[in-house]
N, C-alpha and C positions, 0 to 999 in steps of 0.2 A: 338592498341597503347601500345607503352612498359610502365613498370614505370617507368621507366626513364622518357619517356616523359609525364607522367601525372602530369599536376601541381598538386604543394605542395598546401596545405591547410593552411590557416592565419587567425590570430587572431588578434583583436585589440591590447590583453596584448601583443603579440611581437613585435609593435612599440610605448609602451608607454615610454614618453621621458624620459630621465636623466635631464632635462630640468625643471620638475614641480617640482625639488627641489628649484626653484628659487623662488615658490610660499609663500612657509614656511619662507622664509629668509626676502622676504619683509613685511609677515605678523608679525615675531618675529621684524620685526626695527619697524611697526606701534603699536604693543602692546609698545615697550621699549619706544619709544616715547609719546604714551596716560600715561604711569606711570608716565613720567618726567612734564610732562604738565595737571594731573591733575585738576589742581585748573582753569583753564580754560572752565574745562566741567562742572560747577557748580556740581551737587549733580550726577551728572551721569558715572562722571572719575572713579571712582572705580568700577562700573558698565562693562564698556565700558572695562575698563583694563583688568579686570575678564573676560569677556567671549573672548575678543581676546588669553586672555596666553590660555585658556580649550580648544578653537575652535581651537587654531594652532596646538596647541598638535595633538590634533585629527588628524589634516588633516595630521602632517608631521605621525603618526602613519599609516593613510592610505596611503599615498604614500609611504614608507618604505617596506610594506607590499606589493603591490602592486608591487613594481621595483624585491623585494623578491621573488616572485613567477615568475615574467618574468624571472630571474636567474635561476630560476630550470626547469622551464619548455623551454625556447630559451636560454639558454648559448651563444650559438653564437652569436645572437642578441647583449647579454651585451656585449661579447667581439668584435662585432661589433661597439658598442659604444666610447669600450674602447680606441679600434683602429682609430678610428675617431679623426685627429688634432684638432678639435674644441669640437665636442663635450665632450671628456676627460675632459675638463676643470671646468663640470658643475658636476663631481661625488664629489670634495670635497664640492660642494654647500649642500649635507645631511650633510656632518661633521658642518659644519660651521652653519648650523640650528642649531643640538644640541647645540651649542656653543652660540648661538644665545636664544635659549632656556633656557639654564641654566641662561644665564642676564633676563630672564623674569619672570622665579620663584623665582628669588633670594628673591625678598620679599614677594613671597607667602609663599613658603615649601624651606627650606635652604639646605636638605639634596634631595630633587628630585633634586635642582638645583646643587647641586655639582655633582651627578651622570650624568646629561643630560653637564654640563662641563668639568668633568672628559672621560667619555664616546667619548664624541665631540676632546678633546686635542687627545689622545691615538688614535682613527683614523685619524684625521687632520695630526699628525704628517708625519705613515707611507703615507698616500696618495700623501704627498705633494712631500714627497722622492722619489714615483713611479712615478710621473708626473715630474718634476725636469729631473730625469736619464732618461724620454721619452725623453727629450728636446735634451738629451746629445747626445743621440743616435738616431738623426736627420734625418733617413732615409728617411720617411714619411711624415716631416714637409719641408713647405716652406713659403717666405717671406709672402703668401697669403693666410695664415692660421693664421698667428697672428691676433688676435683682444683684444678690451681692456675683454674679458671674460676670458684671460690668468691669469689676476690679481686673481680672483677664487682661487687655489690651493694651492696660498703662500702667496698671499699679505693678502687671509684670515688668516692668523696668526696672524697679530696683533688686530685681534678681543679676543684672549684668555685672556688679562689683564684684560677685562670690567667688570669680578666678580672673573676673576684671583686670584688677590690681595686678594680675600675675601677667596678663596677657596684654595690655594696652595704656595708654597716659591714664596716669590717676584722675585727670580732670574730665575726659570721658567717661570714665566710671559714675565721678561725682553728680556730670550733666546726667545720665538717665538715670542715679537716685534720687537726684532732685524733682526729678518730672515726675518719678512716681509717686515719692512722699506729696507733691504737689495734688494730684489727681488723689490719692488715698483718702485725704481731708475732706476734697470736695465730692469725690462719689459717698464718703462714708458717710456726711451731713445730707444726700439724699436717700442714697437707700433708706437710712432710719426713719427719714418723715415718711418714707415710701408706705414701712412695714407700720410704723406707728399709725397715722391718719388714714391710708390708703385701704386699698383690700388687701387680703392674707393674701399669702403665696400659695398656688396651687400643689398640692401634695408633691407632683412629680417634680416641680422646682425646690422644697423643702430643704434636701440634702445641700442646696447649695449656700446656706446660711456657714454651712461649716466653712466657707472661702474666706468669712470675716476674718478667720484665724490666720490667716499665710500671709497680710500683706506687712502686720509687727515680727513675726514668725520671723519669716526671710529677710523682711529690712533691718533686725537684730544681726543678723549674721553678716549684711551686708554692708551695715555700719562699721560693726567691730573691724570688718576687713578693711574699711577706709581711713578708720583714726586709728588702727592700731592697735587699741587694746580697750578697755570698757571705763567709759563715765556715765555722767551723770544719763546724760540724753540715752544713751545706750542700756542705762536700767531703764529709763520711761517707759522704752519700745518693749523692751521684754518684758515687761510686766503691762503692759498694755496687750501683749500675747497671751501672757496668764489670764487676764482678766476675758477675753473671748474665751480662752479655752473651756473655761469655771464655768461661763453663760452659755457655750454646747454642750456641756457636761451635763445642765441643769434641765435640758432641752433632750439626752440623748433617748430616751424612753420613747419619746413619740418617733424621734428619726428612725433607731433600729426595727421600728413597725412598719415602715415604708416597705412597699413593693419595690422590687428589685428592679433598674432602670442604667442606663448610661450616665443618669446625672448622680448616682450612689457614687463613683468617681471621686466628685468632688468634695468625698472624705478626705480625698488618700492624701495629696500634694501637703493641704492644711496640716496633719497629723505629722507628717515626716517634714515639715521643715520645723512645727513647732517640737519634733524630739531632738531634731538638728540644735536648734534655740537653747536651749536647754540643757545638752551635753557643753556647749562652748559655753553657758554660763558658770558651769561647777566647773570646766577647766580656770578661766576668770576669776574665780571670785575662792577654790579651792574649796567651797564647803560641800559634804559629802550629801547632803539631800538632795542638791540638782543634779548629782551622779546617779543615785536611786531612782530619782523622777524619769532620770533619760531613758534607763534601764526599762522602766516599768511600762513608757511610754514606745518604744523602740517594739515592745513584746506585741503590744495592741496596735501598732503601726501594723507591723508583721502581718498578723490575724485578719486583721480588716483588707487588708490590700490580697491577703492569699487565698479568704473566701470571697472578693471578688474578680478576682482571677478567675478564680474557676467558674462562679456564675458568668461569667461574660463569656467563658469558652461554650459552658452550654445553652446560652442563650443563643450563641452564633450559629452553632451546629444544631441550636429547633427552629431556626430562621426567624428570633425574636427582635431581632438589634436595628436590621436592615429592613423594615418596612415602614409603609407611609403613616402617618398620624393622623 
């Protein structure tokens, strides 16, 4: 047998996903969400807060490191990745953690958090321009490769205001809301002819429909932090969160029948920014049903992201996560 013909030798780390960034982002919206609803967890909120911002850190350090070492050791792997319609969408999912990050130290450590914010904008920025100019130059994309995980790479921009405001010119903050509110319109008016006209979403894409929810979700929270306090345009967007949320709700029967997958994730960030939403609207607005909602929404936040934590531990530990497709 020549070598040529001798198969190649593999490794777990050359199919570990770009995917498990999604893990960090849901954990950084349930920590941001435990700080906002404290007073909920009696004597334990602070508790509970604390060890989710330390444990996220962690893990996004271990995956960082991890996807790191796959880059030097498979290159072509990553730029397998890269080259991937779908998959591309999920590399600014680490920016968008830091980002995501930095709102969750802000009231621990002010200067980790403007680093893990700073850090997060300054790659956000160029990735979303690399992914953008993929788009332009459409060779490799078709109608059947959009899904809502497009939203990822640009509509994460308007997550940059949420400690923005705190850490940089207002008018930066304002430029990367704008670009996402800009991108949010125009990927939302495709994805929907996508799902409308096009083929269904393949089962293991499904879970990702719940993305629609994060980009009114988080642009609620993100607005409010730029004008200040809540108008009109600022109920739009939350009630344009409400209104996805009611249409996954209506949807959730077939999701929770899903096989367990990396893209199940793409619960977690949508649910914990729309509890986020939703707490700052009954602060807002003072009426005690968006306090219950956050309440009730903060429990099933909880739930969903703690059983899948655990399915993704043991999916890692029966070698389910890390193999080729």
């Amino acid at each position: 047998m020549t070598t040529a013909d001798t198969p190649q030798p593999t490794s777990s780390l050359q199919f570990f996903p770009i995917t498990m960034f999604a893990t960090t982002m849901g954990l950084s919206g349930l920590a941001i969400a435990t700080h906002r609803l404290e007073d909920m967890l009696a004597g334990y909120g602070s508790l509970i807060f604390h060890g989710l911002a330390y444990g996220t850190l962690v893990i996004y350090l271990a995956i960082l490191a991890t996807y790191t070492l796959k880059s030097l050791k498979y290159p072509q792997a990553v730029l397998k990745d890269w080259s991937h319609p779908i998959k591309i969408s999920f590399f600014p999912a680490a920016t968008i953690s830091l980002l995501l990050l930095g709102a969750v130290y802000h009231p621990i450590n002010e200067s980790l958090s403007f680093t893990l914010w700073a850090t997060g904008c300054l790659f956000q920025f160029f990735l979303s321009l690399a992914i953008i100019n993929s788009w332009i130059d459409h060779s490799r994309y078709e109608v059947v490769h959009s899904t809502p995980a497009w939203f990822i790479p640009v509509v994460g921009n308007i997550i940059v205001p949420v400690v923005g405001v705190s850490h940089g010119p207002i008018e930066l903050s304002w430029f990367f809301f704008a670009w996402g509110l800009l991108f949010w319109g125009i990927l939302l008016t495709l994805i929907f002819n996508r799902l409308m006209f096009h083929a269904a979403l393949a089962d293991k894409l499904l879970p990702t429909l719940f993305i629609l929810l994060a980009p009114p979700s988080i642009g609620f929270v993100s607005y409010v932090k730029l004008v200040g306090g809540l108008d009109t345009m600022g109920q739009l967007i939350y009630y344009w969160a409400v209104f996805f949320f009611l249409l996954m709700l209506s949807r959730i029967l077939r999701l929770v029948r899903l096989k367990f997958s990396m893209a199940s994730w793409a619960f977690t960030f949508p649910l914990a920014a729309f509890t986020t939403a939703t707490h700052l609207m009954g602060e807002l607005t003072g009426q005690i049903l968006f306090h219950y909602a956050a309440q009730g929404l903060y429990i099933a936040t909880f739930i969903v992201i703690g059983f899948l934590f655990i399915r993704t531990i043991i999916a890692l530990i029966k070698c389910e996560v890390c193999t080729p497709e």
